[in-house]
Structure formats: C-alpha cells, structure tokens
Residue frames as qw, qx, qy, qz and C-alpha x, y, z in Angstrom:
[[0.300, -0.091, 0.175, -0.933, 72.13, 20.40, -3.66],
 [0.195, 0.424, 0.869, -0.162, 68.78, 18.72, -2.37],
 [0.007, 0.286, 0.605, 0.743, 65.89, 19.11, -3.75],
 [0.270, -0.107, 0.358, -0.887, 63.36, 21.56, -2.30],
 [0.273, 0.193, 0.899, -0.284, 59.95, 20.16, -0.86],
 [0.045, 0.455, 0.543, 0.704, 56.83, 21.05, -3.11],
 [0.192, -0.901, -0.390, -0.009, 55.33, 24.34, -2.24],
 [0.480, -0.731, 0.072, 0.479, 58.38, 25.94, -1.40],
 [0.530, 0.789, -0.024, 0.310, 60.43, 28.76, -3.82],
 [0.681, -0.094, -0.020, 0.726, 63.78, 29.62, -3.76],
 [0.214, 0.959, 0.173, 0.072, 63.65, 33.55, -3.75],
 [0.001, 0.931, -0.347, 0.111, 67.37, 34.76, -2.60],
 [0.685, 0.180, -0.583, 0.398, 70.96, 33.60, -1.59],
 [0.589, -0.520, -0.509, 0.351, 71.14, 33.74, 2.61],
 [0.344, -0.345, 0.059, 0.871, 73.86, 36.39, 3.10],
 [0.100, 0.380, 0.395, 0.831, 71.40, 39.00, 0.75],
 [0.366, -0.637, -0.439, -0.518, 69.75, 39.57, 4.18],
 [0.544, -0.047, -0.606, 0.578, 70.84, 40.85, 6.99],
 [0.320, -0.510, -0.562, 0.567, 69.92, 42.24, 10.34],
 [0.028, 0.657, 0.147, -0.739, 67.87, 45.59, 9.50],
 [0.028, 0.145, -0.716, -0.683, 68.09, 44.99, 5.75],
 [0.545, 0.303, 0.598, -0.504, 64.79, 44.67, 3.45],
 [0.020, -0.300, 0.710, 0.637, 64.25, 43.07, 0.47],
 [0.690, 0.380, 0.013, -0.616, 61.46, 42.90, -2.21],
 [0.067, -0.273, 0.883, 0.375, 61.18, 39.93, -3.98],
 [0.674, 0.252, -0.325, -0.614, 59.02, 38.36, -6.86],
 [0.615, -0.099, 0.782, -0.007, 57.58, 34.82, -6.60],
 [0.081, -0.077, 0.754, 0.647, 56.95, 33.06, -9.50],
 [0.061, 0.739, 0.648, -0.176, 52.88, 33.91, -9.27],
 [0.135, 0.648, 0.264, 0.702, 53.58, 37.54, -9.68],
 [0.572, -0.797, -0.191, -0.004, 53.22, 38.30, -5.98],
 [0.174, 0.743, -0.389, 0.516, 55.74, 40.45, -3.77],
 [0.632, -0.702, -0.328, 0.011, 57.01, 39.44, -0.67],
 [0.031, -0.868, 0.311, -0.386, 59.20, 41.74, 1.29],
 [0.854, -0.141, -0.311, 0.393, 62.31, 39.66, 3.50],
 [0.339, -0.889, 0.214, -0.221, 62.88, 41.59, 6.96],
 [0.571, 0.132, -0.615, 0.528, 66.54, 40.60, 8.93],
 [0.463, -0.615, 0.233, -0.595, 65.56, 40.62, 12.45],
 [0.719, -0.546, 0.428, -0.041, 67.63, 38.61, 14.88],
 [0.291, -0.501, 0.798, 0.164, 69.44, 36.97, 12.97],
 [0.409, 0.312, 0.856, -0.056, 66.74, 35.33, 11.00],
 [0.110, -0.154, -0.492, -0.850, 64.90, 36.51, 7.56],
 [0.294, 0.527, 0.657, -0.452, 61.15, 36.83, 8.37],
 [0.098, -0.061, 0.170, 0.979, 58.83, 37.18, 5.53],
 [0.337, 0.537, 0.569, -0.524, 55.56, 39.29, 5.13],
 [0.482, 0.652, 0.488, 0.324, 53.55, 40.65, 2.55],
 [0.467, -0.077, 0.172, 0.864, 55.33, 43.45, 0.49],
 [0.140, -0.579, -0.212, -0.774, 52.18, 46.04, 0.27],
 [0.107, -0.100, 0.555, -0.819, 50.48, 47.39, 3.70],
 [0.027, -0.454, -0.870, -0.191, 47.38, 45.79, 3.90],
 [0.044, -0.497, -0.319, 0.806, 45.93, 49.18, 4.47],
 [0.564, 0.731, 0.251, -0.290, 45.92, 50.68, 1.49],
 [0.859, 0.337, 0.271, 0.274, 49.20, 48.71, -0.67],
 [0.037, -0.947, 0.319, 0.003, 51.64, 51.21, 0.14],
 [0.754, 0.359, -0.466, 0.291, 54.81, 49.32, -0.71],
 [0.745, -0.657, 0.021, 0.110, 56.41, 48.46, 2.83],
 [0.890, 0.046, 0.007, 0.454, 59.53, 48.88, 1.52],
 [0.290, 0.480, -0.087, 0.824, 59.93, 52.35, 1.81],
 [0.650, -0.711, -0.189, -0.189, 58.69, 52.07, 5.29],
 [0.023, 0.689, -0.659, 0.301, 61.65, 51.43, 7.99],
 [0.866, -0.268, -0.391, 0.157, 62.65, 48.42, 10.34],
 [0.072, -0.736, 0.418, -0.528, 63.39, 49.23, 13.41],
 [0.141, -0.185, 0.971, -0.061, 64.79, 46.02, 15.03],
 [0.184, 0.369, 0.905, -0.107, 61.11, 43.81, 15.18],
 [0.132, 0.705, 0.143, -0.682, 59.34, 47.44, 14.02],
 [0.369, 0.203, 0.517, 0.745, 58.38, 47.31, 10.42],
 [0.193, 0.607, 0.266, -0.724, 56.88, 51.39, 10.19],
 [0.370, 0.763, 0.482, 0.220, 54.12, 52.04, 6.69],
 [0.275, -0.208, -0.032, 0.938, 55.55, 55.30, 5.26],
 [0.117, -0.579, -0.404, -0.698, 52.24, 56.55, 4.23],
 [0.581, -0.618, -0.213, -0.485, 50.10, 56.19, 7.66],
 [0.019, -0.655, 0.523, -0.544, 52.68, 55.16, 10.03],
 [0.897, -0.273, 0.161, -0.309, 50.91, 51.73, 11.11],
 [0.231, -0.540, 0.755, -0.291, 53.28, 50.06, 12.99],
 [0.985, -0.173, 0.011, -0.026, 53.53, 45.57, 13.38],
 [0.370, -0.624, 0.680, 0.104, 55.74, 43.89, 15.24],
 [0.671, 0.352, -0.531, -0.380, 57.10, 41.46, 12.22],
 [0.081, -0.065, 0.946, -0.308, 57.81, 38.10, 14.58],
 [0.277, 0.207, 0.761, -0.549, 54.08, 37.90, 14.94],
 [0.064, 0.446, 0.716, 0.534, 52.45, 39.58, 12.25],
 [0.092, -0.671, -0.655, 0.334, 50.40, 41.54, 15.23],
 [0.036, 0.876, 0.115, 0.468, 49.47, 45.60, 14.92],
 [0.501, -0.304, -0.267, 0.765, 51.60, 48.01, 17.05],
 [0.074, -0.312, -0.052, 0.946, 50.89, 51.38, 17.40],
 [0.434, 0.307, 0.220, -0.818, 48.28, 52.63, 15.33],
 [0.406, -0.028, -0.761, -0.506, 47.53, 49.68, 12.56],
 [0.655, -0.079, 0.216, -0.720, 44.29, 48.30, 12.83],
 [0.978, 0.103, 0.016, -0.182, 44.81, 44.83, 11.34],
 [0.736, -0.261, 0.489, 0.389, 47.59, 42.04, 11.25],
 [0.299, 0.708, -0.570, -0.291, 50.43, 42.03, 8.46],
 [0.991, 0.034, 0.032, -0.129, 50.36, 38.68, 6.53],
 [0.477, -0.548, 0.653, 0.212, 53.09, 36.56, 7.37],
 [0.856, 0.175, -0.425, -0.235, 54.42, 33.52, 4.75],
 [0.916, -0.305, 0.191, 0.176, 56.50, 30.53, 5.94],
 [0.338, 0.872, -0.350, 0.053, 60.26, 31.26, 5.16],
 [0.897, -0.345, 0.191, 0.201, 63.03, 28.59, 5.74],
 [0.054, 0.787, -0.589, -0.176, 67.13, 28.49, 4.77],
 [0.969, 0.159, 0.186, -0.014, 67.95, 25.47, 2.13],
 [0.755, 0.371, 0.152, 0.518, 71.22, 25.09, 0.62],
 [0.270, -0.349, 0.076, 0.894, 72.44, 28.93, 1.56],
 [0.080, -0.293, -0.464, -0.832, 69.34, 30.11, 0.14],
 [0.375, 0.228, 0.302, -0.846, 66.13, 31.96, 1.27],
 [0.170, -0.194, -0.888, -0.382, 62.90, 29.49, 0.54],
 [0.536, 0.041, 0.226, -0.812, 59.06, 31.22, 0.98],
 [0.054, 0.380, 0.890, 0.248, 56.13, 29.19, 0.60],
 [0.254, -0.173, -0.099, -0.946, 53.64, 31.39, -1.04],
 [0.510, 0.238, 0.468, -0.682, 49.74, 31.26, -0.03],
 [0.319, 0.256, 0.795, 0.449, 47.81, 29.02, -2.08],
 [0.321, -0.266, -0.319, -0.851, 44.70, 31.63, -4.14]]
C-alpha cells in the first residue's frame, strides 16, 4: 500500500459507497462529513445543513439532489450550488480513491 499524501484521511473502504447510498463519517478532528454516490463517484460535503445543522443524512439523494429533511433546501451535490429553495452553497471537501479506499481532505480551522 502507498503512502497517502499529507492532508489527506482515509475515511472508508470504496465499495461502502454506492450510487444513491450516504454515509456519515468521522474525521479524526471530530468533524462529520457525509459521502454521497452519484455517478459512479463518492462526492463529499459537509454532514450538517448549513442552515440550521440539521444532519443531511436523514435528508434524501435523489441522483445529484441532496434534499434537508427539516426545510427542504435542495443543492445539486457536483457543485455545491443551491437548488430549489436553499439560500446558500453546501460545503464541498476534496475526496479521492487510494488503495480501494475513500480519502477526504478536511478544511484546515
């Protein structure tokens, strides 16, 4: 196995995400980030609504659609942009595949 660059965390094994699938995961900070399948690719964002920190995970994905289950605010997750009624972006991180594993680089503080 190489050895990952610096900044970057292992958070999952590849095949623990798939197309429509969402998973929460802890970094080693204490932060959440939520891992969307959507094409074929993992994509991840941040794992509260920046609204008001509803957990996205009991929201839905509806192919590129990730839907808040409190207030219904709507981003397409490819972009990060608002859709439908959110008012602000959904933070993205960097997310790559190393070894058959899911690597995030968190945000520095």
């Amino acid at each position: 196995m190489t050895s990952l660059a610096e900044g970057w965390e292992r958070v999952c094994a590849r095949d623990e995400v798939t197309d429509g699938e969402m998973l929460e995961v802890e970094l080693s900070d204490g932060s959440f980030v939520l891992l969307l399948g959507v094409d074929g690719d993992v994509i991840a964002v941040c794992a509260d609504c920046p609204h008001q920190d509803t957990p996205l995970s009991e929201g839905s994905l509806d192919g590129r659609i990730l839907t808040c289950p409190t207030h219904f605010w709507q981003w397409d997750v490819t972009t990060g942009e608002p859709h439908a009624l959110a008012e602000m972006p959904l933070p993205r991180f960097e997310v790559a595949e190393h070894d058959g594993t899911i690597v995030v680089r968190p945000r520095p503080d």
